[in-house]
C-alpha positions as CSV (number, residue, x, y, z in Angstrom):
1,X,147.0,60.4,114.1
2,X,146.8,56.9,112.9
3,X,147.2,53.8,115.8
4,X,150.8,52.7,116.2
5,X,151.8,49.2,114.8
6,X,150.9,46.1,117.3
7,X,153.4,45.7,119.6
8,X,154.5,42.2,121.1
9,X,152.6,42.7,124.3
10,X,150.0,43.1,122.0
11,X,150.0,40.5,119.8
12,X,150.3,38.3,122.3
13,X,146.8,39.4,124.0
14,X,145.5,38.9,120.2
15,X,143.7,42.1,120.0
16,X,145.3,43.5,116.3
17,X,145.8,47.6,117.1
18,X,146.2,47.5,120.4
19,X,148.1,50.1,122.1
20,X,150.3,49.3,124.9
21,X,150.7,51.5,128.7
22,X,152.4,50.4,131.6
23,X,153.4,51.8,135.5
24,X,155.4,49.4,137.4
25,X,152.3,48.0,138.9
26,X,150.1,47.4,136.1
27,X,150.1,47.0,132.0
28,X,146.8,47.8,129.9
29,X,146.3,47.3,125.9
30,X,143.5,49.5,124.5
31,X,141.6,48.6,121.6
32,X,140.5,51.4,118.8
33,X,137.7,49.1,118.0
34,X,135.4,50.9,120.9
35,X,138.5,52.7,122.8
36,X,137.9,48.9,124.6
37,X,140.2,48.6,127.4
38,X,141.1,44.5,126.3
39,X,144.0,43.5,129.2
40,X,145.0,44.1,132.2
41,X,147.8,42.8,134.3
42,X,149.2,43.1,137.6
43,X,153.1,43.6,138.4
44,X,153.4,40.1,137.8
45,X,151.9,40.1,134.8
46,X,148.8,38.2,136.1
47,X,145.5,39.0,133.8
48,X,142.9,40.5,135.6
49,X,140.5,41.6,132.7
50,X,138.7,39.3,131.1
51,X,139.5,37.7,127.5
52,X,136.4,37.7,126.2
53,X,135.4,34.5,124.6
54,X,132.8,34.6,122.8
55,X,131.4,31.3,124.2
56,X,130.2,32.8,126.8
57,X,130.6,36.8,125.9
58,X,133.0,38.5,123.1
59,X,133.3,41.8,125.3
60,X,135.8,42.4,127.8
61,X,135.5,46.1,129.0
62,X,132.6,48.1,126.3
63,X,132.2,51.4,126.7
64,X,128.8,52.6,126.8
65,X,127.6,55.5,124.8
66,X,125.0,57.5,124.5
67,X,122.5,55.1,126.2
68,X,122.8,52.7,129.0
69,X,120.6,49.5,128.6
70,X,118.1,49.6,125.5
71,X,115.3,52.2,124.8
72,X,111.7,50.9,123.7
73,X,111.9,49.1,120.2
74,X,115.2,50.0,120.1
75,X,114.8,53.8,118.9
76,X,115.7,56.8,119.8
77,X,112.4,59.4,119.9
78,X,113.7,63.4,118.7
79,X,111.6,65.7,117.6
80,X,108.8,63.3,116.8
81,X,111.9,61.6,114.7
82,X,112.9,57.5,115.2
83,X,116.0,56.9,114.8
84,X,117.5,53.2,115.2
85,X,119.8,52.8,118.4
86,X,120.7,49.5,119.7
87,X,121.9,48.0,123.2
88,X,124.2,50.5,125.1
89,X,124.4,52.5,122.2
90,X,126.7,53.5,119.4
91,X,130.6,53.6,120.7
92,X,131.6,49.8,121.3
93,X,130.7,49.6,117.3
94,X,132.8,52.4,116.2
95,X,136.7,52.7,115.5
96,X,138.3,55.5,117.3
97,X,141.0,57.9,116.5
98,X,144.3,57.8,118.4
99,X,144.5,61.2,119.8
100,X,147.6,61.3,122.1
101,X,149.7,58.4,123.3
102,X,152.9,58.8,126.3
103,X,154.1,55.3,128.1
104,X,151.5,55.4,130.6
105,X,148.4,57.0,128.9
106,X,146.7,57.0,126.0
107,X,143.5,58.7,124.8
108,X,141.1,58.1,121.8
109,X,138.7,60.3,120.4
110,X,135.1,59.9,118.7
111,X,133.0,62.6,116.8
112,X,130.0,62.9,115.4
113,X,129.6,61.9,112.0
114,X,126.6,61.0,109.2
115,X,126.7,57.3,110.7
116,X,126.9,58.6,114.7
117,X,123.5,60.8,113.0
118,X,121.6,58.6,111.9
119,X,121.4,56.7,114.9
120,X,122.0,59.5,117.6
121,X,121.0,63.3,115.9
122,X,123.6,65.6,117.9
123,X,126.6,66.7,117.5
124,X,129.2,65.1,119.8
125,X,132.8,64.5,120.8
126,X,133.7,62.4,123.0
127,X,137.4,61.5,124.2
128,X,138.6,58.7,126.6
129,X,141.7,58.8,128.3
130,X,143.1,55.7,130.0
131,X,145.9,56.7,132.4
132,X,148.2,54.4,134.4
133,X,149.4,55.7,138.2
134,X,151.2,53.1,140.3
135,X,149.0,50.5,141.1
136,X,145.4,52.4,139.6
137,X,144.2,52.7,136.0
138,X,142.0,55.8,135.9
139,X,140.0,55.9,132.6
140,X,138.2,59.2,132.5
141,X,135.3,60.0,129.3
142,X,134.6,63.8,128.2
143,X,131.5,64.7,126.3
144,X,131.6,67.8,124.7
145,X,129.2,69.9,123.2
146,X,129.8,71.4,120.0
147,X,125.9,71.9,118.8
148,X,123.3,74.2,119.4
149,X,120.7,72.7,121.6
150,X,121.6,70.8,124.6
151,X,123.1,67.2,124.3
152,X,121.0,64.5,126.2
153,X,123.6,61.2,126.9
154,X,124.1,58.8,129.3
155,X,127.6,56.8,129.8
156,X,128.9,53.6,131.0
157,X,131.8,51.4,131.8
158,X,131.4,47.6,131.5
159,X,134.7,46.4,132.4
160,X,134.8,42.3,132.8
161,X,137.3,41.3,135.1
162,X,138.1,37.2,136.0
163,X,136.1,35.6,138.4
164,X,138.3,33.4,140.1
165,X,141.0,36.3,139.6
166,X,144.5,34.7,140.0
167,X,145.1,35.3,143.6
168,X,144.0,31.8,144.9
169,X,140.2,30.6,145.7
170,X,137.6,29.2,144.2
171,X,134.3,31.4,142.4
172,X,132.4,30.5,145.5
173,X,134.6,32.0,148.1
174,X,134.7,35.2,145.7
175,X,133.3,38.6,147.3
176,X,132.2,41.6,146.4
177,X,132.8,44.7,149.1
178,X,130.3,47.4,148.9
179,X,131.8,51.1,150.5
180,X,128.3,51.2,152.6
181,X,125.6,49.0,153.0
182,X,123.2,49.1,150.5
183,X,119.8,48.3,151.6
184,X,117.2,49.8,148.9
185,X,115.5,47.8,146.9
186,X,117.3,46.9,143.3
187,X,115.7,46.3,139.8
188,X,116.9,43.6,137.2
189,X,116.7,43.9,133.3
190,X,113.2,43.1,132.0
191,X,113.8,43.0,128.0
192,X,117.0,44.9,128.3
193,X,114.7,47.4,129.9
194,X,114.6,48.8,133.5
195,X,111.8,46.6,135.5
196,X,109.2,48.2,137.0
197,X,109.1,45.9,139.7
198,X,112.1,46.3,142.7
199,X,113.4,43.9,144.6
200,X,115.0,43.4,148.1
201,X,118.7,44.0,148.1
202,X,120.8,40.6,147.8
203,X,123.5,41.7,149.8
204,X,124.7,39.9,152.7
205,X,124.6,42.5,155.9
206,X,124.0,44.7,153.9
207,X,127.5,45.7,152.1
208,X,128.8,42.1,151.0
209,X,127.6,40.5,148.1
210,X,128.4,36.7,147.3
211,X,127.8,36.2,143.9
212,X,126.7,32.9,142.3
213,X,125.6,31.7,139.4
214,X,121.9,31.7,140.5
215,X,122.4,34.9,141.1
216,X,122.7,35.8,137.5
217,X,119.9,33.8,136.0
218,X,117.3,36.8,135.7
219,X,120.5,39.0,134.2
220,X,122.2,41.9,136.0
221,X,121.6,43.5,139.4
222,X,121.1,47.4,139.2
223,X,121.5,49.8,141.9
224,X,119.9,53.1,140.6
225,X,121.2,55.0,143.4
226,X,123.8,53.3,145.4
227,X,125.2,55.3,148.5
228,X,128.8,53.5,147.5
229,X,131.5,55.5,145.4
230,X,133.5,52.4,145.2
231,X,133.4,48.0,145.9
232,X,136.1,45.5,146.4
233,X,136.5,42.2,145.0
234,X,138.2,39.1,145.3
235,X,138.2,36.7,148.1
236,X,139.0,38.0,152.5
237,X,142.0,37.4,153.3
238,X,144.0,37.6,149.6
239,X,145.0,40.0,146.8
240,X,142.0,42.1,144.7
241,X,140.8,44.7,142.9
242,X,138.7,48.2,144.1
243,X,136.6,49.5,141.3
244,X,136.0,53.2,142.3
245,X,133.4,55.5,140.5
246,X,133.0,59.1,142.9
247,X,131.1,60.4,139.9
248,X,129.1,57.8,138.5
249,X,125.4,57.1,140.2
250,X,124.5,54.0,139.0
251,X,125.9,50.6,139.0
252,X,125.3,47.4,137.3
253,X,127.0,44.0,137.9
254,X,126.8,41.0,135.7
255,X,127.9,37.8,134.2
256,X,126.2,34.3,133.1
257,X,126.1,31.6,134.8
258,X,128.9,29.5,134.5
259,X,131.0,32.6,133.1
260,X,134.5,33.3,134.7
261,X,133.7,37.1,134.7
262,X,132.2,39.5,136.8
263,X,131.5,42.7,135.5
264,X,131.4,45.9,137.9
265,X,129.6,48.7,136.0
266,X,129.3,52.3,137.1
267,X,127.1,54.5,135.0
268,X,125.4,57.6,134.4
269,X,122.3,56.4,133.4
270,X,120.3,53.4,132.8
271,X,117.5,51.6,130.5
272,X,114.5,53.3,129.6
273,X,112.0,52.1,132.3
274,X,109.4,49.6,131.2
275,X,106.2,50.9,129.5
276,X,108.6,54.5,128.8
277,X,107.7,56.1,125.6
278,X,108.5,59.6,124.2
279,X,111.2,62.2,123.4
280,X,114.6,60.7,124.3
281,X,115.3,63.8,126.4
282,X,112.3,63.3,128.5
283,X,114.3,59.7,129.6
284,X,115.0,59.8,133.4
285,X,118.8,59.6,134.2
286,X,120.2,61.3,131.4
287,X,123.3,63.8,131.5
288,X,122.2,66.9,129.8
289,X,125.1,68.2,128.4
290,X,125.0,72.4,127.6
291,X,126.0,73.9,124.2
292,X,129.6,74.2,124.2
293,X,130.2,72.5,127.7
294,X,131.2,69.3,128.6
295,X,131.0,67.0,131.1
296,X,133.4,64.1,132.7
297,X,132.3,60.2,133.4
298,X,135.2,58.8,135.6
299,X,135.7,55.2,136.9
300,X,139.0,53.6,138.8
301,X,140.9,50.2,138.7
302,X,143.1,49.7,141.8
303,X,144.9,46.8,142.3
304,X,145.3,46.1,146.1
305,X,148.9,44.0,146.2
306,X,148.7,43.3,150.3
307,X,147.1,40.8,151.7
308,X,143.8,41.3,153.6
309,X,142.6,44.3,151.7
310,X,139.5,42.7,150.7
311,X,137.4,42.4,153.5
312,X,134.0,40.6,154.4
């Protein structure tokens, strides 16, 4: 099925294909470029996604597919075979099919191909469905697995959203809600790879994390097991978002100093650790997939409407 023309709402986010779902609480546009979510607005037609400008980062919500992070040199060991895989993988790159489209969902649909080969040597499909339910976007990922040997992947979401969002408050007053504290040590890209050195958890009392630029400066923070299955942000006392991932075991957030976004990423999976090497399927934190099965990745966007949900 071929993407509908770009609607108004859509050409008035600027994103050309965009596909257009609303509930009365929120409207989304979806890219094909990447099945990208590229806007999201509140009832009042607010933006809480990031637009991404380039200046500081052209992405505003890649999905991540079939690594998380980067792999040593940048390839992808089978079978004693290198193949070329870049950063987070193969899907933000690729134009997706519009598989099924209603006024509230829509899903796109990736397969394997000669190109998808050469970089990633299984046989794939992979659908995403973004679905709008009162004031939550669920956007839910399927692997399957068509081939004949077990399919090694990770996934991730990388959703941007504005830092200030539009609720009132500066950056600085901005917070970020952890369901339980998290006190184990995190680790911090080294190279696009996974540092071998931890460090002590930044958050405040151990559940509340004020982000700041300096925060940022040696890249993102990742929890490779965090005990939460969901965060809130925005600033006590106003309007915000809960980002919710019940399935998902890592998380990575991120932005650049100076950047007004924060991006809340749940994954399944993570960079190859520093000093890694050998068979791609040997790489800790990967889903392995069975032949013909398939397996879910599942992350939330809730917006909370009353004030005081965010608290600190």
């Amino acid at each position: 099925m071929s993407v509908e023309p770009t609607n108004k709402a859509a050409a008035a986010g600027g994103v050309e294909g965009a596909v257009s779902i609303a509930s009365d609480h929120l409207s989304a546009q979806v890219s094909p470029l990447g099945a990208e979510l590229v806007r999201l607005r509140d009832a009042q037609g607010r933006d809480l996604l990031w637009h991404g400008d380039a200046a500081f980062w052209g992405g505003r919500a890649p999905l991540l597919f079939p690594i998380v992070g980067r792999l040593p040199g940048d390839e992808l060991v089978h079978k004693g075979q290198r193949y070329k895989m870049l950063q987070h993988g193969l899907a933000r790159r690729r134009v997706f099919t519009l598989v099924e489209k209603g006024p509230s969902s829509v899903t796109f649909g990736l397969d394997a191909d000669d190109e998808t080969r050469a970089q990633y040597p299984f046989d794939f499909a992979l659908r995403v469905t973004y679905a709008l339910a009162e004031a939550t976007l669920l956007i839910t990922a399927t692997v399957s697995n068509p081939g004949a040997e077990p399919l090694p992947a990770s996934f991730g979401f990388h959703p941007a959203f504005l830092w200030p969002l539009p609720y009132g408050g500066a950056r600085s007053e901005h917070r970020l809600v952890f369901e339980k504290a998290e006190v184990a040590p995190i680790h911090r890209p080294v190279g696009g790879l996974l540092s071998a050195v931890a460090e002590p958890s930044p958050l405040v009392h151990g559940d509340v994390l004020e982000p700041t630029d300096a925060l940022f400066e040696r890249d993102a923070l990742i929890f490779t097991a965090p005990r939460s299955r969901h965060v809130r942000f925005g600033v006590p006392g106003a309007q915000g978002l809960e980002v919710a991932f019940p399935s998902m075991p890592q998380l990575g957030i991120w932005s650049k100093p100076g950047a007004p976004f924060l991006c809340i990423e749940p994954w399944y999976g993570y960079a190859s650790p520093e000093g890694a090497s050998g068979e791609f399927a040997d790489k800790p934190g990967l889903a392995h997939i069975p032949p013909g099965g398939a397996q879910d990745f599942a992350m939330s966007v809730r917006w909370l409407p009353d004030v005081g949900r965010i608290e600190a």
